[in-house]
C-alpha positions in Angstrom: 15.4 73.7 3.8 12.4 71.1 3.8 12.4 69.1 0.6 9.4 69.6 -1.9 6.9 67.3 -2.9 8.2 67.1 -6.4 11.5 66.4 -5.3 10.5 63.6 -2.8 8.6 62.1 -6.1 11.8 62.3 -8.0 13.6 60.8 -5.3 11.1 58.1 -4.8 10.8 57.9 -8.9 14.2 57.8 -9.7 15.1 53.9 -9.2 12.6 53.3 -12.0 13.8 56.0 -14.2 17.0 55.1 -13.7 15.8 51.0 -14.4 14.0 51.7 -17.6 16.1 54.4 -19.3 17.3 53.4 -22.2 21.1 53.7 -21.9 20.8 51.0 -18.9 18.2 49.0 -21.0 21.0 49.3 -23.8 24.2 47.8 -21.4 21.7 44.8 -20.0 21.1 43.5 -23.0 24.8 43.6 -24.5 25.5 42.2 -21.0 23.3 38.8 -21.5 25.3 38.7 -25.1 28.8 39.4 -24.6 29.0 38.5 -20.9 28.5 35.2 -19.1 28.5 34.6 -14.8 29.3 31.6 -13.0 29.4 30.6 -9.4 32.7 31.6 -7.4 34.5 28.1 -6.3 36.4 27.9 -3.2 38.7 25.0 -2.5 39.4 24.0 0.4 42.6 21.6 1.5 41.3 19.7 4.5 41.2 15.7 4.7 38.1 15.5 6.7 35.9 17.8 4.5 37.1 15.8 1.3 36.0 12.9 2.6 33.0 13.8 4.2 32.1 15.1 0.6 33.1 11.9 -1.5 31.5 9.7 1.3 28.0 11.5 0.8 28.4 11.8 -2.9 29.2 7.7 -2.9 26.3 7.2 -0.7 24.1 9.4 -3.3 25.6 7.4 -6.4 24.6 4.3 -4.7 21.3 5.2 -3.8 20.7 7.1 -7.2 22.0 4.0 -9.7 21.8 0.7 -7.4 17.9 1.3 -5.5 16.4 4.1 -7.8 17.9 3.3 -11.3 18.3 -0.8 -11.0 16.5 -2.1 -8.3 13.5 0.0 -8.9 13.7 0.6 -12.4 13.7 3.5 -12.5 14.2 4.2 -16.5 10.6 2.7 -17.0 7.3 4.4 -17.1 5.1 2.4 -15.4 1.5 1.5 -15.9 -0.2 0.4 -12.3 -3.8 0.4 -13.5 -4.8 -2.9 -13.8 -8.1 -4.3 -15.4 -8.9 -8.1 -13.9 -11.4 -10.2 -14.3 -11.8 -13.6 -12.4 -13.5 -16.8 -12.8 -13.7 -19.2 -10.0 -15.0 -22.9 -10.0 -15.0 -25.9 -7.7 -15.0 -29.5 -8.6 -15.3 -32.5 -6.1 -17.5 -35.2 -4.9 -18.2 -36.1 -1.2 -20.8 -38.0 0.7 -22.2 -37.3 4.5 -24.2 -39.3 6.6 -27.2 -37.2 8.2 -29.9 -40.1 9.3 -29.0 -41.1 5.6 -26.0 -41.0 2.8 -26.1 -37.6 1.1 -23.8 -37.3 -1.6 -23.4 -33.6 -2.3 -21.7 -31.5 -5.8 -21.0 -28.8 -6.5 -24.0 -27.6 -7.1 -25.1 -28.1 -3.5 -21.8 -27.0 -1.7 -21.0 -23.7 -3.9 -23.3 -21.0 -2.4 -24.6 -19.0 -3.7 -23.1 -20.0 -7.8 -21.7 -17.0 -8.6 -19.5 -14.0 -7.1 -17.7 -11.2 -8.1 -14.1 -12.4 -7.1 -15.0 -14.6 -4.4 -16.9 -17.8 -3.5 -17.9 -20.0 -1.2 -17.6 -23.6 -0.3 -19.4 -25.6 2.2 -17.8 -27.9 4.3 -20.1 -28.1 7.4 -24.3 -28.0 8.1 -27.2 -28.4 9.9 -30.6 -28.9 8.3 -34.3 -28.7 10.3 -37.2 -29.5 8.5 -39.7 -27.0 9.6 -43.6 -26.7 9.5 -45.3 -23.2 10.6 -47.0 -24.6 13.9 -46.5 -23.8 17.8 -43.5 -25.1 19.3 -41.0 -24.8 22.5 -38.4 -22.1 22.0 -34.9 -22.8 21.3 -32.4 -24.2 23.9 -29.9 -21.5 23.7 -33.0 -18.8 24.5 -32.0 -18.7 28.3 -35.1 -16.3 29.0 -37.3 -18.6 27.7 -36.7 -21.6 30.6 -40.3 -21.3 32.7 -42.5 -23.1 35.2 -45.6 -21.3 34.8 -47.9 -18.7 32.2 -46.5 -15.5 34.2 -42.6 -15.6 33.0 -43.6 -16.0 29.8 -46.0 -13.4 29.4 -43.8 -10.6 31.1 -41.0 -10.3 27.7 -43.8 -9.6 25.7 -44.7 -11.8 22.3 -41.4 -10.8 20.5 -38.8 -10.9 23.2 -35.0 -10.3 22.1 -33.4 -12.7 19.8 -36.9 -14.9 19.5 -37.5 -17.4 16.9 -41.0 -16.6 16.2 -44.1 -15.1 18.3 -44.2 -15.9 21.8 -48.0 -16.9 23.0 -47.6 -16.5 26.5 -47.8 -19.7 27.6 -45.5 -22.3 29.1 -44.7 -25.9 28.2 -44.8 -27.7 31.1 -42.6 -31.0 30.4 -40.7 -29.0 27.9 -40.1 -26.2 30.6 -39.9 -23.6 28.1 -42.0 -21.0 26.8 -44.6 -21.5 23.6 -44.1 -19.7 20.4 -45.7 -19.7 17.0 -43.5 -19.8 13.7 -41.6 -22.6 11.7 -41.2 -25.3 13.9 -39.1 -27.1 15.6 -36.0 -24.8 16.2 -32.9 -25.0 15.3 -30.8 -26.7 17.3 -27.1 -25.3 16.5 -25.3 -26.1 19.6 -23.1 -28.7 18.7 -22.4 -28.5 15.1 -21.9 -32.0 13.4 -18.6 -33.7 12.1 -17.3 -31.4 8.6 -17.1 -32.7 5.4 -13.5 -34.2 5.3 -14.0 -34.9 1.4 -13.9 -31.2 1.0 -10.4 -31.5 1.7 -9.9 -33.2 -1.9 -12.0 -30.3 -3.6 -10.2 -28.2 -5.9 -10.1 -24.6 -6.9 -9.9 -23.4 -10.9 -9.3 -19.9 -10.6 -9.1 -17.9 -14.3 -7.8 -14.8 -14.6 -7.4 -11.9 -17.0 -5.4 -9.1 -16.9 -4.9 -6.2 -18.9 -2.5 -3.3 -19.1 -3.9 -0.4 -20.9 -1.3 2.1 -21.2 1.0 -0.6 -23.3 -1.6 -2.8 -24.9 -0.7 -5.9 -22.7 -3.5 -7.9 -22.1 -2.7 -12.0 -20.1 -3.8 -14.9 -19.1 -3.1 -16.9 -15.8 -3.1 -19.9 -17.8 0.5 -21.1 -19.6 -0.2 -25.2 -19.3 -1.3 -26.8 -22.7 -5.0 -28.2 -22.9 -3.6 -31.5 -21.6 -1.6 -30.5 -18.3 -4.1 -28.0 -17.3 -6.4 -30.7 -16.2 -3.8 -32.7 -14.5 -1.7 -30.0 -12.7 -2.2 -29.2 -8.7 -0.6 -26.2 -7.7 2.7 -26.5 -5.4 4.7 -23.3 -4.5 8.2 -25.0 -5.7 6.9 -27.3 -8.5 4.5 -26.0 -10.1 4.1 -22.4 -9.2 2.4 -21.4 -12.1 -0.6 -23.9 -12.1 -3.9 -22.1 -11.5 -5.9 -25.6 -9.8 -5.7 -25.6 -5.9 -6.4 -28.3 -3.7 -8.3 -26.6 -0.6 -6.1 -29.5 1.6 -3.0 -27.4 0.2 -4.8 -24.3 0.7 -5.6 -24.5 4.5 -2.0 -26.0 4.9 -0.4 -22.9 4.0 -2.5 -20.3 5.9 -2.7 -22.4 8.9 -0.1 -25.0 10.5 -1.9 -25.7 13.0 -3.9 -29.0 12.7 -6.7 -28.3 15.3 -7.3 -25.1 13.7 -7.5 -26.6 10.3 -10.3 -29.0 11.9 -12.2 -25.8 13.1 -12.0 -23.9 9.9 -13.7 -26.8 8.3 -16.1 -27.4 10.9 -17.1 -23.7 12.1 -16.0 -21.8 8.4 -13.3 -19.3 8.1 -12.1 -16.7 5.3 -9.1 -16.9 3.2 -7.6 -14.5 0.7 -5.8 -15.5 -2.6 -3.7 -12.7 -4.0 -2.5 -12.8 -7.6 0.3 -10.3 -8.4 1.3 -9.3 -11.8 4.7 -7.6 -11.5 6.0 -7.1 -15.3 8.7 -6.4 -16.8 7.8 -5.8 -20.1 11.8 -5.0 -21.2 12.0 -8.8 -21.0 9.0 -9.7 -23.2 5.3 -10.0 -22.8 6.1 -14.1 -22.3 7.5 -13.4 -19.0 4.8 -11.2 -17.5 3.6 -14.1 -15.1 1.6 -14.2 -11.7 2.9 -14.3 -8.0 0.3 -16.5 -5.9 0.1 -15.4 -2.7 -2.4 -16.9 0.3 -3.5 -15.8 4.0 -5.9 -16.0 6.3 -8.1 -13.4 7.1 -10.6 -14.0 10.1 -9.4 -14.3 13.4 -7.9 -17.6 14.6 -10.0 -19.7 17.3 -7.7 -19.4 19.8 -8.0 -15.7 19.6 -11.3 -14.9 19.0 -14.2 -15.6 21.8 -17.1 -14.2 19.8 -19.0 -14.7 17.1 -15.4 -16.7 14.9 -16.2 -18.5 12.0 -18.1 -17.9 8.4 -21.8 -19.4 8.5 -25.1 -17.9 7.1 -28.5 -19.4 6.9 -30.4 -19.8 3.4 -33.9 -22.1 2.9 -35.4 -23.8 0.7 -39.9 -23.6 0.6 -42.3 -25.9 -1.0 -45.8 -27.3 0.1 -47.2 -30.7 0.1 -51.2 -31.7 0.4 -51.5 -27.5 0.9 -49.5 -27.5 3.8 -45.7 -25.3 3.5 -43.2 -26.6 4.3 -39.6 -25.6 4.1 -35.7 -26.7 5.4 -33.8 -24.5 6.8 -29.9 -25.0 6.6 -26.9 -23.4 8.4 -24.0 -23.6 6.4 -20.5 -23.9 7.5 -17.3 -23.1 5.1 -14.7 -21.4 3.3 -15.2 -17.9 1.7 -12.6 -17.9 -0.5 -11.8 -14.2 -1.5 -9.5 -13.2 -4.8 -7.5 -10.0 -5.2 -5.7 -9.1 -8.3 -2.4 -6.3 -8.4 0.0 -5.6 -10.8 2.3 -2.9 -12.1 3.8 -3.3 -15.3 7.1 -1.4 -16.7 8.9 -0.5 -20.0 12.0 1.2 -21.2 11.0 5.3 -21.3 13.9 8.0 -23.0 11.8 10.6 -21.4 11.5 9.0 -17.5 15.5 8.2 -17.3 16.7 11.5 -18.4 14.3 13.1 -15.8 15.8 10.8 -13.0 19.2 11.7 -14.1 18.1 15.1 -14.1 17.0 14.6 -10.8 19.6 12.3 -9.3 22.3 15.4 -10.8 20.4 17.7 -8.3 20.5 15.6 -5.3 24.3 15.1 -5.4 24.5 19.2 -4.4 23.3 18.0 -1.2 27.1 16.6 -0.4 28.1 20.6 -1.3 25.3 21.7 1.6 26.4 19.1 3.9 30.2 19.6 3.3 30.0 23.8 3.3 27.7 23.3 6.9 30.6 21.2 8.7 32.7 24.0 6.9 31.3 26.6 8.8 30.0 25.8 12.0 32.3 22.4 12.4 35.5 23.3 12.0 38.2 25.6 14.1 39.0 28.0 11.0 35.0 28.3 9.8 35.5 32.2 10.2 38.2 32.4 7.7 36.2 29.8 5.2 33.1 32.1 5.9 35.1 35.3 4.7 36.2 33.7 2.2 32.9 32.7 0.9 30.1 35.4 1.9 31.5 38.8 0.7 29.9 41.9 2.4 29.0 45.0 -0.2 27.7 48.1 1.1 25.6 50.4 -1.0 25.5 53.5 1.2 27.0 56.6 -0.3 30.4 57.5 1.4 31.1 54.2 3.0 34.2 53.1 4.0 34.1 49.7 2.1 32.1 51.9 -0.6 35.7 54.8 -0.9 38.3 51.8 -0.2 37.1 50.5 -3.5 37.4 53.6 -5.2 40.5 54.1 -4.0 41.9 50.8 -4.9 40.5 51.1 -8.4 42.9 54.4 -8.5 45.7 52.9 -7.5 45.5 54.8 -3.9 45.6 52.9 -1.2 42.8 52.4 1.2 40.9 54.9 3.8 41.3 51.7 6.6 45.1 50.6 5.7 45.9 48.8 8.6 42.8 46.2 8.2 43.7 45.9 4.5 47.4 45.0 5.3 46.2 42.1 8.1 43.6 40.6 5.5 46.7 40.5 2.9 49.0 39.0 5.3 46.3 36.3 6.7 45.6 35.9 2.8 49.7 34.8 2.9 49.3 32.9 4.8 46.5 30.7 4.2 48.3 30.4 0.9 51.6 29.7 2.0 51.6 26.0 1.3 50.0 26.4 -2.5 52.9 26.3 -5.4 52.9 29.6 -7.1 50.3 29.9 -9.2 47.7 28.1 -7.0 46.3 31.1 -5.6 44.5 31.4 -9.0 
């Protein structure tokens, strides 16, 4: 007899009649009172698993409390954004002889007088003196070599990489083409000798730090009034001094003499790192600086174009109505200033979370241990019985009536199964003390 629809609705409704009636709603919440569950624990008497196990947990500890815990303090909470500020200046004194003695400050060699966490110092340049007039082009405009009007005229009056506006015509003893602009051209060929007193400048580099999260705000500067003026920074003695020598400087970026010469003469770029790692656990008096210097252009060995720091800047005036102006090329250091820091203190709240979390890793020796269990050992099908247990739910099962049946003391529908699972059971027990099986 086909089944009604009201009886496939009570069929279909009956899991949820049967969930929220109120006997079952009664016996689930005396159950979460009066009863409590807990995982089922299987041990397991094999050498090779135990150690497996205690080696992974070992290698977990180690991890957790030596790296995490000690090394990388991890009971702090940490603070990593830093506020810096930095002040740089130069002091020195040096002379060059260009046609006459120029004795040059720091007012003339710091260009321009003010950066944000940088600056630069020259240590190499070429002056013209220029008028606007009509003049040969440069020497290292190959296109402008000519012997007559005609191969001038064909590029045009603003060929590629010109210095001014090219009239067309050619300068016969010159042998180059005529243009119009601030004359004559700058010859940077063959840049002169460097500045070798730049060697003997030195570097004040202030800086101030701040961590907001704890209120720590610091100085770079821990020498009284007296020795600040006197120390020179050394990486041994006197680590903490914030005067460089640019000598020192370019000997620990570059050990090479000959590139030391070229990074005076052509320019180059150097980095100064300042790193504040703080341990505030300690006290605020030993939150102190790292120093830390490289090189950061491309060494002259390496690099065939365009190597070297150097810009152009000039300086404009007129005399009798006529302008005038001199253009210089400098050559020099960029120096360029970067600040980190992280600073750390003692947190309740951060180390019981990494205990927390260091608890929940040490279950991976369980996973590890219970995989070599099952798929690594010759008796993994008896430790697999022994841990997965089957349940059937279908009405009139066999495992479903050999329950019954053992619950009323009958014995079950498949004896001869039941009777080989309780003699393997004897013997995988054999070897316990009575009592053990427990």
């Amino acid at each position: 007899m086909p089944e009604t629809t009201c009886e496939k609705i009570k069929r279909y409704c009956s899991p949820f009649t049967y969930a929220c009636a109120p006997s079952h709603l009664k016996s689930v919440l005396l159950s979460s009172v009066t009863e409590y569950e807990t995982p089922k624990i299987i041990t397991i008497h094999s050498y090779s698993i135990a150690l497996t196990c205690r080696f992974v947990q070992l290698l977990i500890l180690f991890y957790a409390f030596g790296y995490l815990m000690w090394y990388k303090r991890g009971y702090q909470d940490r603070d990593p954004s830093l506020i810096s500020s930095v002040t740089l200046k130069v002091k020195g004194v040096a002379s060059v002889n260009r046609n006459e003695t120029i004795t040059l400050d720091n007012a003339d060699y710091v260009i321009p007088p003010q950066e944000n966490n940088a600056i630069f110092i020259m240590t190499n340049f070429i002056q013209t003196d220029q008028q606007p007039k009509r003049c040969g082009e440069g020497v290292d405009i190959t296109a402008s070599v000519c012997t007559n009007d005609t191969q001038c005229k064909k590029f045009g009056p603003y060929p590629s990489k010109s210095n001014g506006r090219w009239t067309g015509k050619c300068r016969i003893p010159e042998g180059r083409c005529e243009m119009e602009g601030w004359c004559p051209v700058e010859n940077d060929l063959s840049p002169p000798q460097p500045i070798m007193e730049s060697l003997n400048f030195t570097i004040f580099v202030k800086n101030f730090i701040e961590f907001t999260r704890f209120n720590i705000a610091r100085t770079n500067i821990f020498h009284g009034h007296e020795n600040i003026t006197q120390c020179i920074y050394h990486p041994e003695n006197d680590k903490y001094c914030p005067i460089f020598r640019v000598e020192d400087l370019l000997k620990i970026v570059e050990p090479d003499d000959d590139e030391r010469l070229k990074m005076l003469t052509f320019g180059a770029v150097v980095r100064i790192k300042i790193d504040w790692i703080c341990n505030l656990d300690l006290g605020g008096d030993q939150c102190k600086p790292k120093y830390s210097f490289g090189r950061l252009d491309s060494r002259y060995k390496d690099e065939r174009f365009s190597f070297g720091f150097n810009f152009r800047y000039a300086s404009h005036w007129k005399f009798e109505s006529d302008a005038h102006r001199t253009l210089t090329k400098a050559f020099g250091l960029r120096l360029i200033v970067t600040v980190t820091g992280e600073a750390g203190r003692f947190d309740f709240l951060v180390l019981t979370l990494n205990i927390g979390s260091m608890i929940g890793v040490l279950g991976l020796a369980t996973f590890i241990c219970d995989i070599v269990a099952l798929y690594f050992c010759k008796q993994g099908s008896i430790y697999r019985k022994q841990k997965f247990q089957t349940v059937s739910l279908a009405t009139g099962s066999v495992a479903t009536a050999a329950a019954i049946a053992t619950v009323n003391n009958q014995k079950p529908l498949d004896y001869e199964k039941y009777s080989l699972n309780q003699t393997r059971y004897k013997q995988m027990t054999s070897h316990l003390a009575i009592g053990d099986e427990c």
